[in-house]
NUMIFI-413248 format. One line per field, with one value per residue (C-alpha): x negated, y, z negated; residue in three letters. Coordinates in pm, 1 decimal. Example, Ala and Ser with C-alpha at 12.3 -4.5 7.8 and 13.67 -1.06 7.14 Angstrom:
2
x: (-1230.0;-1367.0);
y: (-450.0;-106.0);
z: (-780.0;-714.0);
resn: (ALA;SER);
//
This chain:
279
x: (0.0;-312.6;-277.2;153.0;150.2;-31.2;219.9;495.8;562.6;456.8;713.4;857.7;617.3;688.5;676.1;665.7;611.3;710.5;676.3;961.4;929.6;1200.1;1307.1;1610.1;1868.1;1868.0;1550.7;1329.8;1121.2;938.0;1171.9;1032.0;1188.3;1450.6;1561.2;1662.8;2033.5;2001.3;1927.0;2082.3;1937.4;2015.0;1850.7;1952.0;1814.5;1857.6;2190.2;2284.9;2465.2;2327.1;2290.6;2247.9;1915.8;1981.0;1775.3;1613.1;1363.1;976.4;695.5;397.8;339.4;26.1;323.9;349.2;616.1;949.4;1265.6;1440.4;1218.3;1157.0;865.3;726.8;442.0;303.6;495.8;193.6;-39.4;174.2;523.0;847.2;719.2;817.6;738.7;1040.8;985.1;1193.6;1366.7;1190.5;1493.2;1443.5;1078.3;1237.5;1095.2;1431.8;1454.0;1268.2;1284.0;1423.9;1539.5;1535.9;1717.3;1735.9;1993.9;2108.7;2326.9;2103.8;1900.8;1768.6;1816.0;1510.7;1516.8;1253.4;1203.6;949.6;872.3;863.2;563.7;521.0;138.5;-51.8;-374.6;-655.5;-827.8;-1105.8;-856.7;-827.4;-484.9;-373.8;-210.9;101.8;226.0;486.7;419.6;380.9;454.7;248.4;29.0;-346.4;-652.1;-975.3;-1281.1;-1467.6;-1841.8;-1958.4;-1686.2;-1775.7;-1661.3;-1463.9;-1452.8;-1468.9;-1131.9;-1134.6;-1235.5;-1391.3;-1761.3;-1853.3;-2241.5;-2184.5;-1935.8;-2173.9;-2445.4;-2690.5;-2752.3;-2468.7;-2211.4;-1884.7;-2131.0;-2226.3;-1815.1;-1716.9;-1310.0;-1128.5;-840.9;-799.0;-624.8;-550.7;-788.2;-802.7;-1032.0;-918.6;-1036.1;-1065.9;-944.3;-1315.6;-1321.2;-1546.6;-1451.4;-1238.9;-1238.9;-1067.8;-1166.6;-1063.7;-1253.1;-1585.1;-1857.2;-2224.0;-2505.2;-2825.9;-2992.9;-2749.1;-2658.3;-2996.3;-3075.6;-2728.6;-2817.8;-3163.4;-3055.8;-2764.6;-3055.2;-3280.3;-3026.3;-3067.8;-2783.2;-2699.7;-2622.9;-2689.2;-2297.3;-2146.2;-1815.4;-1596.4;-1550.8;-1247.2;-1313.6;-1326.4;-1690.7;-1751.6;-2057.9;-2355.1;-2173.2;-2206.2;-2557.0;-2660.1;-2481.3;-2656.2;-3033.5;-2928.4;-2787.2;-3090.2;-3397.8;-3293.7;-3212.1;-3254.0;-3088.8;-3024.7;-2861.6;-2514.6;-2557.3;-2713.1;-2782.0;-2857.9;-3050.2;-3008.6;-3299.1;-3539.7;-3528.7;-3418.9;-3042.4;-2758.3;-2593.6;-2361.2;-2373.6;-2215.5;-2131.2;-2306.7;-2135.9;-2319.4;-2216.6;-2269.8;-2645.1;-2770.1;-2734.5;-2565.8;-2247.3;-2064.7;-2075.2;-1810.9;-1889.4;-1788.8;-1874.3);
y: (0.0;223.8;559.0;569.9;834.0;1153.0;1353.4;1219.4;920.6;877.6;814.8;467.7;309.7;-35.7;-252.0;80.1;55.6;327.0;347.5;430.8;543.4;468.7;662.9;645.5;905.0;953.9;964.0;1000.0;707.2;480.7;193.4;-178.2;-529.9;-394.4;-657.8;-601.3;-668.9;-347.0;-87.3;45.7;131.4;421.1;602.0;923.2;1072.4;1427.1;1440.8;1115.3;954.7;773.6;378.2;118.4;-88.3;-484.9;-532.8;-888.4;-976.8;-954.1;-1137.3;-1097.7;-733.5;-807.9;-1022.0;-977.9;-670.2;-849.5;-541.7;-465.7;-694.1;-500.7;-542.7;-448.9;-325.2;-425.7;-350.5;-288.5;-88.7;37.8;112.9;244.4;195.9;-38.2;-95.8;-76.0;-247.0;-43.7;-116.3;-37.1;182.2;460.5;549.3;542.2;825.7;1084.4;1252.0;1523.2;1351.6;1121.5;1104.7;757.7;724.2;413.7;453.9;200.8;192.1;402.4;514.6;902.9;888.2;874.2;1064.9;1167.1;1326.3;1202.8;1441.9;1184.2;1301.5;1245.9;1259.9;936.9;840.0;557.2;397.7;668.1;909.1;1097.4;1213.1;931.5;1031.0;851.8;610.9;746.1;989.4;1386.3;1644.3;1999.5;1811.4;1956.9;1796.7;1983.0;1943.4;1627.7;1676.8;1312.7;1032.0;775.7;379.5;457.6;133.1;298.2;135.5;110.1;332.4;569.6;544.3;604.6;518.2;347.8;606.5;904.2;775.6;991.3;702.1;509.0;621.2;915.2;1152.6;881.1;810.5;938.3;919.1;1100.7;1299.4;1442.5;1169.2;983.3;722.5;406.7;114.6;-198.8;-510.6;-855.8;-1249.4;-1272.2;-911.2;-736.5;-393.8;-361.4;-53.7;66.4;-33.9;330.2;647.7;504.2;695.4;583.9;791.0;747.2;606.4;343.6;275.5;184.5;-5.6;-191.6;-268.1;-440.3;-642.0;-740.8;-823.2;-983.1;-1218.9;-1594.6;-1724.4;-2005.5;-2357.2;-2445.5;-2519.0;-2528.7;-2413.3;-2699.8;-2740.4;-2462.4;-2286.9;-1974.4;-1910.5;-1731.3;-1471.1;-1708.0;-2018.2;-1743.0;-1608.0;-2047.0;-2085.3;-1866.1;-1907.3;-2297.4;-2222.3;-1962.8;-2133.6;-2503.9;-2715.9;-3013.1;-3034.2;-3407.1;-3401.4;-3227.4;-3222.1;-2940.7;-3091.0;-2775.5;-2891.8;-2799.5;-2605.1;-2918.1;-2952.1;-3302.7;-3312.7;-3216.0;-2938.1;-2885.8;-3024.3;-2866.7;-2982.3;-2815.0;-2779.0;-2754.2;-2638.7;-2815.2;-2706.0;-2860.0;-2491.5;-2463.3;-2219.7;-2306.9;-2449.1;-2562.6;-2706.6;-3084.5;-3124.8);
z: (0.0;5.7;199.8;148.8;-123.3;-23.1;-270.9;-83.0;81.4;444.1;680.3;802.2;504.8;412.8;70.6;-164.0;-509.7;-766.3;-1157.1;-1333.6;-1677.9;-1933.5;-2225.8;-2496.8;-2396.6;-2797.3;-2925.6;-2567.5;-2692.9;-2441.4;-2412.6;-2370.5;-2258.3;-2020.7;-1795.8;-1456.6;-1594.0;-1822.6;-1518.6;-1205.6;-917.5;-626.5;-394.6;-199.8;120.1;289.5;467.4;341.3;0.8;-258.2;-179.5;-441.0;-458.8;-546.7;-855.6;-920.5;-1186.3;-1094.3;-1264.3;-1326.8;-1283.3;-1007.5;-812.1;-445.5;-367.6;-283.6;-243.5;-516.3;-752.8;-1142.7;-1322.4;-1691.2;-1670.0;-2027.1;-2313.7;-2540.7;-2395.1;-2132.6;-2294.7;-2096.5;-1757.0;-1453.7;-1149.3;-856.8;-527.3;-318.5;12.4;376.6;457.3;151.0;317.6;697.7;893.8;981.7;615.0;413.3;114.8;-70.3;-443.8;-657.9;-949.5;-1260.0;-1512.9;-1808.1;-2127.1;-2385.1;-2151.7;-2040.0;-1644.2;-1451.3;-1149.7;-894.1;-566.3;-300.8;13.6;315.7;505.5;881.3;860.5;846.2;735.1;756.5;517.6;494.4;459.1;762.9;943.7;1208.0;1515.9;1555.0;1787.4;1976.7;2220.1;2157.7;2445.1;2421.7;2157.0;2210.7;2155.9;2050.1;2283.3;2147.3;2206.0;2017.2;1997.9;1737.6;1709.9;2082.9;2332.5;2660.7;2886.3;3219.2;3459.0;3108.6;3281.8;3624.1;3629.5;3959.3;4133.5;4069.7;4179.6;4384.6;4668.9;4721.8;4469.8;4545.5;4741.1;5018.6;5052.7;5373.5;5458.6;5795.6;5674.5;6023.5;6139.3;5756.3;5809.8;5622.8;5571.9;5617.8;5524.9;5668.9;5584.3;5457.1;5308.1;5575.5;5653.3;5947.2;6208.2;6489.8;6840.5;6959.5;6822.9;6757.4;6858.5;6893.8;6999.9;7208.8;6957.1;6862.0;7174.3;7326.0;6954.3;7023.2;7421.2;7291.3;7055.3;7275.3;7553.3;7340.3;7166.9;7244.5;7399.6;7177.4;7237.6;7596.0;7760.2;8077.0;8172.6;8365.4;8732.8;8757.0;8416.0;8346.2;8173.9;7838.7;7856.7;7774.4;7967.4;8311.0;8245.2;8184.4;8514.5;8738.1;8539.6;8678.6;9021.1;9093.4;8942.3;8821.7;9119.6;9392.6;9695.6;9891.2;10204.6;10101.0;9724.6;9539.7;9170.0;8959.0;8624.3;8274.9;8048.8;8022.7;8413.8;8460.3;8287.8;8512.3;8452.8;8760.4;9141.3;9439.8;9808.4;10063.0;10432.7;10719.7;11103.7;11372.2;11412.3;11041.2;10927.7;10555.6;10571.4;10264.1;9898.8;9676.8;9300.3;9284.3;8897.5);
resn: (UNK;UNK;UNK;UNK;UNK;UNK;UNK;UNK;UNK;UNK;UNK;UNK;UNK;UNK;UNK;UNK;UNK;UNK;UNK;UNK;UNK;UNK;UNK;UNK;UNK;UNK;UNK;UNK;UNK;UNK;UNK;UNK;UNK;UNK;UNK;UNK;UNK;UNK;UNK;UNK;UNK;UNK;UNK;UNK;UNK;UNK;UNK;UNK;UNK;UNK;UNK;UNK;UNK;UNK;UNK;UNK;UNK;UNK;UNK;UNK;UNK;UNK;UNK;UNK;UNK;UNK;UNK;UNK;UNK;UNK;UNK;UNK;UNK;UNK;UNK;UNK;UNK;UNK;UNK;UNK;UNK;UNK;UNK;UNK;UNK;UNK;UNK;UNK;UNK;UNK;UNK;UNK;UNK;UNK;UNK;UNK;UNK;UNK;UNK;UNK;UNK;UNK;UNK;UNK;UNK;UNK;UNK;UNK;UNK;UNK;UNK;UNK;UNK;UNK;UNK;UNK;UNK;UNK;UNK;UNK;UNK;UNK;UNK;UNK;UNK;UNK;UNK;UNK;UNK;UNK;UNK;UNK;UNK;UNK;UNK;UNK;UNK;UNK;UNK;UNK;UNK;UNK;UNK;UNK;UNK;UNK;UNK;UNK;UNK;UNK;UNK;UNK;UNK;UNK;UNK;UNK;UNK;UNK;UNK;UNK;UNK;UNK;UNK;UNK;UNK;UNK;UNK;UNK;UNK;UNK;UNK;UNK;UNK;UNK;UNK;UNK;UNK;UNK;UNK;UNK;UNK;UNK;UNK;UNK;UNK;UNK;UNK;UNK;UNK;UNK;UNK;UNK;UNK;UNK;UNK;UNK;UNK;UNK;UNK;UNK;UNK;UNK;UNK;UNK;UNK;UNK;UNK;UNK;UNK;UNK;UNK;UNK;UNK;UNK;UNK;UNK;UNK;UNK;UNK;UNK;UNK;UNK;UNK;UNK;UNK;UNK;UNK;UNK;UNK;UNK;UNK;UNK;UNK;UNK;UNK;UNK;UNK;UNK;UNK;UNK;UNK;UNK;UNK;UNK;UNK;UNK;UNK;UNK;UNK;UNK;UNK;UNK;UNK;UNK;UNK;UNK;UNK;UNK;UNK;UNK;UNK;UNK;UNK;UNK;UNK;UNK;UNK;UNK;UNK;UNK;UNK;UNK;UNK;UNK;UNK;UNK;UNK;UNK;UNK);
//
């Protein structure tokens, strides 16, 4: 229960305990041994009437809080005064204060008022913000936050980076471009707008020139040829090749595999004056 009381009672506080002392409405001596049987309970908040509080005996004195349980505290070296476990509902935030009164046969009223204070506090004693939220509320600049667990997106080490953080981020907004992305998240652009300059474009004609053409295939009799399949074709056709009466047998890489043959016609003469693939 440490931190309720701060001269009042904070607000929406739970399991309260107050000390009510006891006197004879005749003498005003301390009275001991009063049974929950021999007092009544109420109490009354602002704008409100006053409600009963079900007594039931409490024991010992160091027992857990339980609402509406009364406990002596010690009738020898702590006469007249017990200990009330009040209900959740007198402390509920939505009053000023609230009063608490225990009566009995005998007995001088006791009757007290308890400010119920919006402010919170922690364990060291500072004010606690609560948790609802506040509109207008203002913060004070905070040069050196202590015990704070930055959350997400609190530090931006990588984003502000000098190299390849926010100042190497480059976006169109003249169209609204946007970057897309891939099945196998690569970054996706455009095949209109894209400009390259001299330099790029003679770096991307060299590699394009110099790149090996890959695994050595030919495109079937009456295909149509992919790229590489065309430029293994003609390096055949051109440099790769025996001819036997009316067959041309153009050779693969190695110079002995076939690759493709052709049927050569020839006019009446012996001259060649035609050539048609066969395979």
């Amino acid at each position: 229960m440490a931190g309720k009381f701060r001269g009042g009672v904070v607000a929406d506080s739970i399991d309260v305990s107050i000390v009510a002392v006891m006197r004879s409405s005749s003498t005003g001596a301390l009275v001991t041994g009063l049974a929950y049987t021999a007092v009544t309970a109420y109490y009354w908040r602002q704008g409100g009437s006053p409600t009963q509080i079900t007594l039931s005996a409490g024991t010992p004195i160091t027992g857990a809080h339980g609402d509406g349980k009364w406990f002596e505290a010690d009738a020898s070296n702590h006469p007249g005064s017990y200990r009330l476990d009040v209900t959740d509902a007198v402390f509920a935030a939505g009053a000023d204060w609230v009063e608490i009164c225990v009566t009995g046969s005998g007995l001088e009223p006791f009757i007290e008022r308890y400010p119920i204070d919006v402010f919170a506090l922690d364990s060291s004693g500072y004010v606690r913000l609560q948790a609802t939220t506040h509109s207008g509320a203002v913060i004070p600049t905070v040069t050196t936050l202590t015990g704070h667990t930055p959350q997400t997106g609190d530090s931006y080490p990588i984003v502000n980076h000098t190299t390849y953080g926010n100042a190497k981020l480059v976006r169109s907004l003249t169209p609204a471009n946007a970057l897309g992305i891939d099945a196998t998240n690569a970054a996706k652009i455009s095949a209109t707008g894209v400009a390259l300059d001299a330099t790029e474009r003679n770096a991307l004609a060299d590699a394009f020139w110099a790149r090996t053409l890959g695994t050595e295939v030919y495109a079937a009799d009456g295909a149509v040829p992919t790229g590489a399949q065309a430029m293994l074709m003609l390096l055949s056709t051109l440099c790769e090749f025996v001819i036997s009466g009316a067959t041309k047998t153009c050779k693969k890489l190695d110079g002995s595999s076939t690759a493709m043959t052709f049927t050569i016609t020839y006019d009446g003469g012996g001259k060649p004056v035609g050539i048609t693939r066969s395979s």
